[in-house]
C-alpha positions as a printed Julia matrix, in Angstrom:
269×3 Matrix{Float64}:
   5.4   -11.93    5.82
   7.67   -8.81    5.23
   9.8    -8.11    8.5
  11.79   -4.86    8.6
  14.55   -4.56   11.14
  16.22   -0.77   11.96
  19.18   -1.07   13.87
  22.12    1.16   14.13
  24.26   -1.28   16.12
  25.79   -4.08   13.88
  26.4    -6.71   16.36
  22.66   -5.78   17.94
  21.03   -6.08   14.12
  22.96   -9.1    12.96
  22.0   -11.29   16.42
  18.12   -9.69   15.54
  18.05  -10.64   12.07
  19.38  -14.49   13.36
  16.47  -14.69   15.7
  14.13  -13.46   12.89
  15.26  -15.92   10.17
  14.86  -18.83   13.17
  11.51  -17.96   14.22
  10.06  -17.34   11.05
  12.62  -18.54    8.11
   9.24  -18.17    5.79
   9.25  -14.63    6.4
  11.33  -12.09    4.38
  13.71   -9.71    6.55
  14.57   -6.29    5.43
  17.19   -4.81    7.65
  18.66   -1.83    7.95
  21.34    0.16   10.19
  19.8     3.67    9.2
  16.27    4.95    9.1
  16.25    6.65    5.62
  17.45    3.57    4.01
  14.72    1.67    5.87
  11.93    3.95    5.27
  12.74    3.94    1.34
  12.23    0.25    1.15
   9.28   -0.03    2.83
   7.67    2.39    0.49
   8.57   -0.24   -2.09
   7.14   -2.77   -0.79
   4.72   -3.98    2.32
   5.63   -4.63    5.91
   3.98   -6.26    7.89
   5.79   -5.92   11.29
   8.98   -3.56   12.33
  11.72   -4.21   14.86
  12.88   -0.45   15.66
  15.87    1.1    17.49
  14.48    4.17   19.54
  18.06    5.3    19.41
  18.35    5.59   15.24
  20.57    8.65   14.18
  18.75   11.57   11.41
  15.52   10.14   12.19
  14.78    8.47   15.72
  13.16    5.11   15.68
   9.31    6.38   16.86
   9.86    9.07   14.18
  10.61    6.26   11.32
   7.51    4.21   13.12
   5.41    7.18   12.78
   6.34    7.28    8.88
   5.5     3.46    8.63
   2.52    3.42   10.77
   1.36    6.17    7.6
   2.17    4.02    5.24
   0.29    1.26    6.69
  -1.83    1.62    9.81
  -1.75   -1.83   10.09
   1.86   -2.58   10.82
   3.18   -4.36   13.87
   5.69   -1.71   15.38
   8.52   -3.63   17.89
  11.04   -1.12   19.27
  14.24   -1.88   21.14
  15.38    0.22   24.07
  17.91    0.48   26.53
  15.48    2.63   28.94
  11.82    1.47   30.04
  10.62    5.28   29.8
  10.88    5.21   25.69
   7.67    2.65   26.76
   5.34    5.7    26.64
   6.39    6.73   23.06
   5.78    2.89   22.08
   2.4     3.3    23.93
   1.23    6.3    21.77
   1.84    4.91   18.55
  -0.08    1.96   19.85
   3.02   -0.24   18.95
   3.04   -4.24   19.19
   5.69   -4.21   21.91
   9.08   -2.91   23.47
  11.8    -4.98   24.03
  15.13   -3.57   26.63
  18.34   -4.18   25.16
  20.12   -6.61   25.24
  16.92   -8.14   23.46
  16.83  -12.33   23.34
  15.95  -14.45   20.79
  13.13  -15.64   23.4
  11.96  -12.4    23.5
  11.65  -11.3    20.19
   9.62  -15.37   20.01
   7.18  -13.65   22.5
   6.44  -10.29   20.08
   6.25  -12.4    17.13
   3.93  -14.97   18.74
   1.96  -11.99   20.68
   2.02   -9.42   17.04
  -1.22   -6.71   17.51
  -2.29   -7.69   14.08
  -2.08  -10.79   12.64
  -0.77  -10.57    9.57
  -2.31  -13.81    8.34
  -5.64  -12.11    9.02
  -7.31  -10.19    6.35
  -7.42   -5.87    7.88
 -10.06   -4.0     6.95
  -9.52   -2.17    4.06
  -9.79    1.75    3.95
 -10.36    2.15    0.27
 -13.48    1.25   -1.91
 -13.09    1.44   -5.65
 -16.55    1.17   -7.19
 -16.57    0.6   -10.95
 -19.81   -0.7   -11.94
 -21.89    2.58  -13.45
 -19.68    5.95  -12.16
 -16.04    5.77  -11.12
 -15.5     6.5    -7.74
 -13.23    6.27   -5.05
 -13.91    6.31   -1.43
 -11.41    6.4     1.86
 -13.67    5.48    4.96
 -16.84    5.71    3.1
 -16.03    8.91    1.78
 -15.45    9.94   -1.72
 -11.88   11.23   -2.45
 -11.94   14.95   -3.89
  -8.74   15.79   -5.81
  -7.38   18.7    -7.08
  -7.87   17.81  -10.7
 -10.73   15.87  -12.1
  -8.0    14.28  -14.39
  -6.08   12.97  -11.22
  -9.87   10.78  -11.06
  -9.44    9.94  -14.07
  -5.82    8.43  -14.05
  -6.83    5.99  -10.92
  -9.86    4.89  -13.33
  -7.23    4.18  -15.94
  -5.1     1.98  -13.01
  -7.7     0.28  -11.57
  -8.24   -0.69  -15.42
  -5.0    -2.35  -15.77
  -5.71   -4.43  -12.89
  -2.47   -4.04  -11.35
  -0.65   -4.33  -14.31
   2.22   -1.38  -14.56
   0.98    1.39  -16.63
   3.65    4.39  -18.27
   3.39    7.9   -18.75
   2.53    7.09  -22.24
   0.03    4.76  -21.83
  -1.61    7.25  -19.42
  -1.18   10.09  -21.7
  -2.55    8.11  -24.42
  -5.92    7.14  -22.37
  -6.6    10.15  -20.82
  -5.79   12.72  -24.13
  -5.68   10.09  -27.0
  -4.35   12.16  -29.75
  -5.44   15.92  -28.5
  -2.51   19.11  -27.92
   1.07   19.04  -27.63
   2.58   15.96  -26.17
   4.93   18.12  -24.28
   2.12   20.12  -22.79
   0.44   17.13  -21.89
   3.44   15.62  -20.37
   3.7    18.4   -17.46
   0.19   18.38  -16.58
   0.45   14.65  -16.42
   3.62   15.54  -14.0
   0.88   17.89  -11.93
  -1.42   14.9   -11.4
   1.07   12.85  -10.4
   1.58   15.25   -7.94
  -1.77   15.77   -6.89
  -2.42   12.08   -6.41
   0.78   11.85   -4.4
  -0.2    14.81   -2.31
  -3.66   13.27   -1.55
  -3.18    9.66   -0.7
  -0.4    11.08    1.49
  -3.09   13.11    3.41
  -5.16   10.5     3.57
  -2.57    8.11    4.78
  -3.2     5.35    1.74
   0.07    6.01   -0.01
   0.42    2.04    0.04
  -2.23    1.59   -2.64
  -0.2     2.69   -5.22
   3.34    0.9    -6.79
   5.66    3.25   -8.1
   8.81    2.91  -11.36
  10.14    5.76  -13.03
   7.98    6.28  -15.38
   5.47    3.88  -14.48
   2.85    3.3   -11.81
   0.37    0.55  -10.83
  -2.29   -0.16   -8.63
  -2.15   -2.52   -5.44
  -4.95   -4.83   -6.01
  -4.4    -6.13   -2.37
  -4.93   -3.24   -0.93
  -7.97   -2.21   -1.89
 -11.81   -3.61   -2.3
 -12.89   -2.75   -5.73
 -16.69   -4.18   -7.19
 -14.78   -5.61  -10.59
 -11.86   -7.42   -8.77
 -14.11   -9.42   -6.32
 -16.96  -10.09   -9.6
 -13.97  -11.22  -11.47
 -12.59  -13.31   -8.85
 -16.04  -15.07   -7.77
 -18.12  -14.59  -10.22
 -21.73  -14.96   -8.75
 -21.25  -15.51   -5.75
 -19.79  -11.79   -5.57
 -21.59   -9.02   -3.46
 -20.75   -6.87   -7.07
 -22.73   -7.91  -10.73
 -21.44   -6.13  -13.49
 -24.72   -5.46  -15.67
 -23.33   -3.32  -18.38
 -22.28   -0.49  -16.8
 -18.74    0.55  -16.21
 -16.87    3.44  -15.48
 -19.66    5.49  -17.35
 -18.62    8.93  -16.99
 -15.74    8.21  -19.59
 -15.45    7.1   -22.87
 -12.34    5.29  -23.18
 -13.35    2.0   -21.13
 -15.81    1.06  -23.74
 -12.95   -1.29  -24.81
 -13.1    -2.73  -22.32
 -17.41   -3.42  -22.38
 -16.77   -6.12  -24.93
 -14.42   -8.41  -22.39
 -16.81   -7.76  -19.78
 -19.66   -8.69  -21.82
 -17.75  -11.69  -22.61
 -17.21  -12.78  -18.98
 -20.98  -12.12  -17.6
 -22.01  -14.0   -20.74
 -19.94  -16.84  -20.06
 -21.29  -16.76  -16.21
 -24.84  -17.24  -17.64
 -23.98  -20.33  -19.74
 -22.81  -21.96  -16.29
């Protein structure tokens, strides 16, 4: 369990952070005294519930929750308050809690035992990556449109690499193989970058997506995809691969072989 903690006070976030590593010393706490700082490292990495100052400078603390509750709609949201009427904000981003200041280790016990979603508890997931014959992509049942078909056509290549981080050049290399100038090919690989940022942002799934310079990878646990649940239970999957992958490209057919291999080997069992 990822636990971020925004405060701007430093005796306030130190005595917050103790209470946090006593409750729950499996958990890992993130803490911050500024919301920019904060907000950067959760795009790095999950949270799973946030202990917010309402009173955070540059970016107020429902403004930061607003930003996390984007980035993952299933956060726990916890602000702190020195005023009962910040409640209502709390209330409309249908936060966890909202603890008065000066906030108690037994109070911050009560949030964590009393969380809105249990973070132990598999959420639903929004996105559905189907593999098995066409490539698609759906958010909420509904197919993602991009801007570029190419922008498709880079997720296909993640969801290939099974999480594993994938470069520029490896994209570049799927996508184009050995067509037009690499420099070319670099900026329009910069313009789907782009448009895939741009869209998962509107559609509020940024958090399927790891990001390095220069690299990028797909978050297997935060999406359902037909190949990762065949791979990972074989036939007792809802998903059979029967030859068919990713058919509206050429460059998986690599990958047919392995995949032969596996549903081969399932047979034999």
């Amino acid at each position: 369990m990822n636990i971020l903690a925004v405060e701007n006070h430093p005796v306030n976030l130190e005595q917050l952070c103790c209470s946090l590593s006593e409750l729950s010393p499996a958990a890992q706490i993130l803490s911050f005294n500024n919301s920019p700082e904060a907000l950067a490292a959760a795009r790095k990495q999950p949270v799973d519930a946030a202990f917010l100052s309402m009173d955070l400078p540059e970016m107020d603390g429902l403004i930061l929750g607003q930003y996390l509750k984007d980035l993952y709609p299933y956060i726990n949201l916890i602000f702190l308050t020195e005023s009962k009427a910040d409640a209502f904000g709390a209330m409309a981003l249908r936060a966890s809690g909202c603890l008065l200041r000066p906030v108690s280790k037994s109070s911050v016990d009560t949030e964590m035992k009393e969380l809105r979603y249990n973070p132990d508890e598999a959420q639903p997931k929004r996105v559905f990556v189907q593999t098995f014959g066409d490539f698609e992509i759906f958010v909420d049942g509904v197919p993602i449109a991009f801007k570029y078909a190419r922008t498709k056509e880079m997720m296909a290549v993640l969801i290939s690499k099974r999480g594993a981080q994938t470069t520029n050049g490896e994209i570049i290399a799927t996508l184009w193989e050995d067509e037009g100038d690499p420099k070319v090919k670099g900026s329009y690989l910069s313009n789907l970058r782009q448009d895939l940022q741009n869209t998962l942002t509107r559609l509020k799934i940024n958090d399927i997506i790891y990001k390095q310079r220069g690299s990028m990878a797909i978050a297997k646990d935060r999406i359902e995809c037909d190949l990762y649940e065949w791979l990972d239970k074989k036939k007792e999957s809802r998903y059979q691969y029967t030859g068919d992958f990713m058919d509206q490209y050429s460059w998986p057919e690599y990958l047919h072989a392995e995949l032969d291999d596996i549903s081969y080997a399932m047979d034999d069992l």
